[in-house]
Structure formats: C-alpha cells, structure tokens
Steps between C-alpha positions, in 0.01 A plus 500: 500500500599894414662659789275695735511833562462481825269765546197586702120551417528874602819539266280296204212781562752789489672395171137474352381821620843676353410289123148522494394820679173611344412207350198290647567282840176424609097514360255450754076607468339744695163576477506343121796733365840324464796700727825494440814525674836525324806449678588795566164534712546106645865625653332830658282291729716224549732736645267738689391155656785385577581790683165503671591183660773624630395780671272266670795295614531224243894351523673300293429146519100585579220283365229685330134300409284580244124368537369666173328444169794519189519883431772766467561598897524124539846518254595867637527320827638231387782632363541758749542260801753320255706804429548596893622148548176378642336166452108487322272280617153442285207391626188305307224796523270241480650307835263501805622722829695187669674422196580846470625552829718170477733623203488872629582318865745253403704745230567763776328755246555889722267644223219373313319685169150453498262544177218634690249414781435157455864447502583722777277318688622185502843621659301674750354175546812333675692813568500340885728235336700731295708658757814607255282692267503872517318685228196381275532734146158483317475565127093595481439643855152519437267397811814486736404829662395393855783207491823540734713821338803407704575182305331577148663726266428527151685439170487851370587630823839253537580636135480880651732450771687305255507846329566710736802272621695548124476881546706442748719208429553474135753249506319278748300280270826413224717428858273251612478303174876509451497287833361212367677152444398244186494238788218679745181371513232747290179292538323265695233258371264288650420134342167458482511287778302190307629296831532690812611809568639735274865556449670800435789458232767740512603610120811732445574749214730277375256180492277777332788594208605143448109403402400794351849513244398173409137577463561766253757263283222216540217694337700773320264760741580912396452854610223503243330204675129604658414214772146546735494481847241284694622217682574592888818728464630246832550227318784480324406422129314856497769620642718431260303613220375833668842610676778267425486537098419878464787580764706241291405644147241734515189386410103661548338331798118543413276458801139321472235578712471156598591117481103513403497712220832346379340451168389841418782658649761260255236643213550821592904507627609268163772360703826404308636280788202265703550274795174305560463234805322174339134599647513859333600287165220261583250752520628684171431193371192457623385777392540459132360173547195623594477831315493239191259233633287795548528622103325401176562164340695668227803671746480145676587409188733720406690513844524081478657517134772816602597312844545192277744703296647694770551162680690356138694856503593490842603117501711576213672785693549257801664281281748724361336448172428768231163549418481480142331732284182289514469532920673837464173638317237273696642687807514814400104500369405338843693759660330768329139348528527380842842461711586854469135576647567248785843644584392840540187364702771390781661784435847331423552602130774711532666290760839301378556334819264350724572191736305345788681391851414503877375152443455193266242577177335245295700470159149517378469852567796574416442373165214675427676869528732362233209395255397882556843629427565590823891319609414445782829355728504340827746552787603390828657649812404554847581767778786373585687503185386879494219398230556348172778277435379257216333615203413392095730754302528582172268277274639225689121419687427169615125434617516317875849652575600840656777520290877532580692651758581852504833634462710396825277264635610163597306246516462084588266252611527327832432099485109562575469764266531799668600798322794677664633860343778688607653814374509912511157542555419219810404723781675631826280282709201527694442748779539382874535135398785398446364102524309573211752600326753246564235235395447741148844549404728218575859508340385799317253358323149598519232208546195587358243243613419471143489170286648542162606304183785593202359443154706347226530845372598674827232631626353476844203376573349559832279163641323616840599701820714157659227516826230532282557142286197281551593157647195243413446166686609337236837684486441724199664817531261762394530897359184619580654895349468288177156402552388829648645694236313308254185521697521874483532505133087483480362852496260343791740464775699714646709285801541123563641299790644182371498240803545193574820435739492120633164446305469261252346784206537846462212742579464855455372830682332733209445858541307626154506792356213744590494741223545200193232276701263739596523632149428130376234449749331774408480401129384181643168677694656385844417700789768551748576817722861429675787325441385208769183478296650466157790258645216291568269414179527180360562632148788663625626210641401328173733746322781472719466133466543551098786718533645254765487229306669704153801484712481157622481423113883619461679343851596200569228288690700507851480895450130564440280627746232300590313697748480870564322751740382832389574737759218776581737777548755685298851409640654845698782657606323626844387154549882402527403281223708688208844721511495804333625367202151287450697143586366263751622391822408169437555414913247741608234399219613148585413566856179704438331312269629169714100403546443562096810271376426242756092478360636478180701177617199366705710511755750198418881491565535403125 
C-alpha cells in the first residue's frame, strides 16, 4: 500500500477548505428550498464551534455525543470536536432513553448535542446517572423554555461564544489542530449491540486515512462525486461517505429529509455515489415491482421483454463479454422505452457507483439493479476495520461475493472458517475493555465472527455470522442469512427469522410488508384496519404460503422451510428487536417470540 500521509481529519478539512473554498460542501432542505454551504461557510462554524467548546471547558482528549438526526450541525460538530483533539461519540436518534444513557454513560461523553426536545429529553431522562456530563447544546430549542437553563445551552449560542473567543484569540483554533497525532483516537462507535451490550470501538485518524486512501483507489471516488446522506451519521459506513470522503477528496454531501423519503429525496438529489443497506434495496425493488403489477397489460408487457434484455445485457457484461451489435441495440431501445424510466424512478440514473453493505443481500436483488442498468456492487467491512475493507472493483463483480480485499488488507481463514483481517485500518480497540479486545484482535489480527469462503476467482464470499449457523438434529449446518435473504426477495415480506437450532426442520418467523399487503388486500376486497388484523387473514397467510414455497422451489430440501409464523407486529428498534441499522438481534427475537417458535414445533425437542 501507498505511504500514508500521516495526517489528521482536521488537517484533511483544512487542505479542502484552502482547494475548494466557494465551491459546494453541503445541501440540506429547509422548508422545501435546497441550502447550501460551501466550504468556506462549513470551516466558519466548525471553527466558531470549536471554540465555543472551549470556552465552556472542553480539553483535549474530551468525548463529545451527538444524539441527532443526519444534518449539517451534526458534521460542524463533528469535525470540530475532532480538530480540538476531542473524541465524537454518535448516538442512534432513534435509541430509547436507557440505551441512550448507556453509550453517553459508558463513553465518558462531558458534552452532548441534542437535535431538539425529544432528544433533549431523553438525556434529561438519566442525567442522575450521567454524573461526568456538563453541558446539553440543543440545535432547535423550541419548547425548552421552562427546562433547566444551567445545563442547556443552545447550538447557535455555543457558535457565538465561539465567536466572540476568535476576536480575541485568532491563532487559537489553527494551534489546537496542529496538536493532533495520526495515532489519536477521532471517533468512537457503538456496534449495534445484536448480542449484549454495545461496544464502543476506538478508530484513529490513521485507521481513518488507511481505509479511506483505499476507498477512493477501490471505486475511483472524485471531488466531483455528489453522495446523499441518510443512514445514522454514527455508524460508520455513513460516516465514511458523509465526512471521511469529502474531507478526503471533496465531494457534495446532500442531506435527505429522511431514511423514509429516501426515494424521493435520491429523485430529487441525483446522487453520483449511493450506499444502500440490503432492506432500502429491497424496498426499491419492491417498489417497481408493484408500480408494474399495478399497470396495464401492455407495460407488463413491455417491462417483462426489456428486463429480459437487460438481464441478456447485463449477463453479458458479468461475463466480460461484448455485447454484440445485436444486444447492443436490444438494450439501448429497452433502455429508452423502459429502463431509463425505471432508473430515474429510483432516482439512481446518474449514479456510477452504487454498492450495498452493512449486511448479507440476496444475489437476487442484487441482480435485478443490474438488469436495470444500475452496477450495483456489494461490499463488506465492519466497525472495526473502520468500515469497508472488501469490495467488487472495477468490472470485476461476482454475484454471492463481496469482492476482494482492499488495498492493505490482509486476510486468511481460520480452520472453521472464520474470517480474520488485519491491516492499517483494524481499529485501536474498544473503550474500557480491554478483554474484549484481546479476544478481537489476537496476534494482530482481527477476528470477525464472520463465516466466509474464497471463490476460484478470488473473491470472498461471506456464509453466515459464525454464532448465527443453524445446527439441525440431524447435523446439517444451516445459513439461515441465505434463506432469509431469499425470503425477502418477495415484495410481500419485509423480515424473516429462519429457525430451527437442534430441531429436526427449519421454520420461520414472517413479518410482511404492510404497505405491499395492504395494497394487495385491498385489491382483494379484504377488510382489515391494523397491522395485527391484516397479519391475521387467511388469504394472507395463503399468499405468504405461495411466496414461501417459490423459495423452497430453488433450495435444497434440508434448507426449505416447512413451517412459518406470521408475526402481528412490525419488528422495531424501540422494541430492542432491531439496531439502528434495521438488522435483527436474532437472541432477543429468539427469546421474545420463544412461545411462537416453540407452537410452531408443537412443542417437541426435534
């Protein structure tokens, strides 16, 4: 690998700022109309931040958390904390109080940035239990009126002391950035926590360089990239696309208004860089799927004949075959009568480089994007390893692989399969447990927990999470990702619980999908009025059933799922039953829905 330079995240940002000055850092909505910030703006309140923290006391070597929605003061103080040698911590905005207070707690966080009330309350919540924290800045103080002055002080207000402090230090801000080391530790993040608590890895600027220098070579990212911003900014695949890339190169951070209206918002932002987790592709999907079940016979039509030619186009292109001029003009009139429609329907026409990671994704899927025209790549990393670390590159794309390593990774498989990395970019360690990160990290090599397979071509393949392999009582060892993922492929359901540990077939906990259900329902004449209620007609079982048994169709017998539950409630994040990033913790679902599973098995050990 390229030498590092060796510098830090504040030093990145102040190199941009000097290239780039007026140009466009950041787009964000407000009240419909697109703002922008260039970077000569982004610098003036990262700085007059920065400074506002320290005349409220912040040292170096202080943790700052962020329990916010993505937006621009969530990156000003980001990068602020960064530049005075601090430590950020994010928090899931969509995390109940205790969780909250746990990571705020446990990090040693002396300042937390709230969003707004809701927020605000939550740390108020388990201040009792907080006893290291000092002040609580709010971005949107509205309705905080009659709360407790002497520990709330807001954003704008933090940015005016901030102000008033370069008057009369000038220098202050550049000094405390020329402090920092490549080696300190810039971020925290949490793991989800998909088995007890969560754990706060320690990442350094120079795990941060290491990835994002290889990054950039991997997918040939520029300045003139425009990426969108809607995954939680704390975990660290946003992060790299939202702070890490556009400090690296320069690139527009767009922000939606929401992981909701994702769709419009790619529409609108025409993104030229996209990182989807698999359930946002699922439901892109989906979508289509049912936007054309809904049309006329003829675009039915129409839409089955360009797939089929898309498909022949994009198999050809998998291949490393040409086209010919034959499939070179089929595609091009299905792309002007249909694909082209479809693409800008996702809003991913202009994009050149989109990949899915955070978790296994059904080839299917996958598959599908490419019949569109959209390249879609898959990748593989974890916290960590500071985010990505394998990835398809070039036109070298293999369907059921992640790809191959990154520049500077090492990697090997143990005898049981276990992945284990090691490299520039494996992280300092996690915070306060030094156990846990003996038992991570052992001879320098990082131990993922993770399952995987080489291809004959080179590239990996990841099988399961290694705790999460299904053991029958017949001694079958079992993927249930596999099965999942292909479970999720119908535009009807939108989770599943493969099961089936010790049991002698596997069974399956089914969560449908609301909006494509109801909407079928409906056609149907079925009356339902909640989720519950819909969950529980027999046609929808019925259709589940159909869908169930499509997949069975394709696995091997010892694979299919025989039975299956449809749960009467949408799967949450409050509920503990989710992380933020929409994957299960299969042991609390396992333990919740212990009387469910065990019905489905009538009880029986096997």
């Amino acid at each position: 690998m390229a030498e590092l330079s060796g510098r830090t995240l504040g030093q990145f940002f102040l190199q941009r700022v000097a290239e780039l000055g007026d140009r466009v850092a950041l787009r964000e909505k407000e009240f419909g109309i697109w703002q922008r910030v260039t970077w000569n703006d982004y610098l003036t309140h990262v700085r007059r931040f920065a400074l506002g923290l320290k005349a409220l006391g912040f040292q170096r070597g202080d943790h700052l958390a962020i329990l916010s929605e993505n937006c621009r003061q969530w990156l000003y103080a980001d990068i602020a904390t960064i530049c005075l040698g601090g430590v950020t911590v994010g928090v899931y905005p969509t995390s109940p109080f205790a969780e909250v207070g746990y990571v705020v707690g446990h990090s040693d966080s002396r300042f937390v940035v709230c969003e707004d009330q809701e927020q605000t309350d939550k740390i108020l919540e388990v201040i009792g239990e907080l006893p290291q924290l000092g002040k609580i800045i709010v971005m949107d103080m509205k309705g905080l009126r009659r709360y407790p002055q002497e520990r709330i002080i807001s954003f704008a207000a933090v940015e005016a002391l901030g102000a008033e402090m370069l008057t009369r230090q000038p220098g202050l801000f550049q000094s405390e950035l020329d402090q920092g080391r490549p080696q300190d530790v810039a971020i925290m993040v949490y793991t989800s926590g998909t088995t007890g608590p969560p754990k706060g890895a320690m990442l350094s600027h120079l795990n941060v360089e290491a990835m994002t220098a290889a990054t950039v070579k991997a997918i040939g990212a520029s300045a003139s990239d425009s990426v969108v911003s809607y995954l939680p900014l704390c975990h660290v695949a946003e992060r790299i696309f939202s702070l890490f890339l556009p400090l690296y190169l320069g690139s527009t951070v767009n922000f939606a208004e929401s992981v909701g209206t994702i769709q419009n918002d790619l529409r609108e932002i025409g993104p030229t860089v996209f990182l989807g987790v698999p359930r946002i592709w699922e439901k892109l999907q989906s979508s289509i799927l049912i936007k054309i079940k809904d049309s006329t016979p003829l675009k039915r039509w129409l839409f089955a004949r360009c797939l089929a030619i898309g498909h022949a186009a994009a198999q050809a292109r998998l291949d490393g075959q040409p086209l010919g001029p034959g499939l070179t003009l089929a595609w091009w009139a299905a792309y002007g009568l249909m694909l082209k429609a479809l693409q800008n329907y996702v809003g991913l026409r202009r994009a050149r480089f989109c990949f899915s990671a955070a978790a296994t994704i059904s080839p299917d899927v996958l598959r599908f994007f490419h019949d569109l025209g959209i390249r879609v790549k898959e990748g593989y990393g974890m916290t960590e390893s500071t985010g990505l670390s394998f990835i398809h590159q070039g036109e070298d794309i293999r369907m059921g692989t992640v790809g191959r390593p990154l520049e500077g990774i090492e990697f090997k498989l143990a005898p049981d399969g276990e992945l284990l990395k090691k490299g520039a970019s494996i992280f300092v360690g996690y915070y306060k447990n030094p156990q846990a990160t003996a038992a991570t990290v052992i001879d320098g090599w990082l131990h993922t927990g993770d399952v995987a397979e080489v291809t004959p071509e080179g590239h990996l393949r990841i099988v399961d999470r290694k705790k999460d392999l299904i053991i029958t009582s017949g001694g079958k060892n079992i993927s249930p990702s596999e099965i999942e993922n292909a479970l999720k492929v119908s535009p009807y359901i939108n989770e599943a619980i493969v099961v089936g540990e010790g049991k002698n077939y596997l069974a399956a906990l089914i969560q449908i999908d609301f909006d494509n259900v109801g909407k079928w329902a409906i056609d149907q004449r079925l009356a339902f009025t909640n989720f519950k209620n819909l969950a529980q007609l027999p046609q929808v079982r019925r259709l589940i059933q159909d869908e169930v048994d499509q997949v069975n169709s394709r696995l091997a017998r010892v694979e299919n799922v025989r039975k299956f539950r449809l749960l009467d409630k949408a799967l949450d994040h409050d509920d503990n039953e989710l992380t933020a990033t929409m994957k299960v913790r299969r042991a609390n679902i396992y333990q919740k829905f212990a009387a469910e599973i065990e019905a489905i098995y009538g009880g029986q050990a096997g």
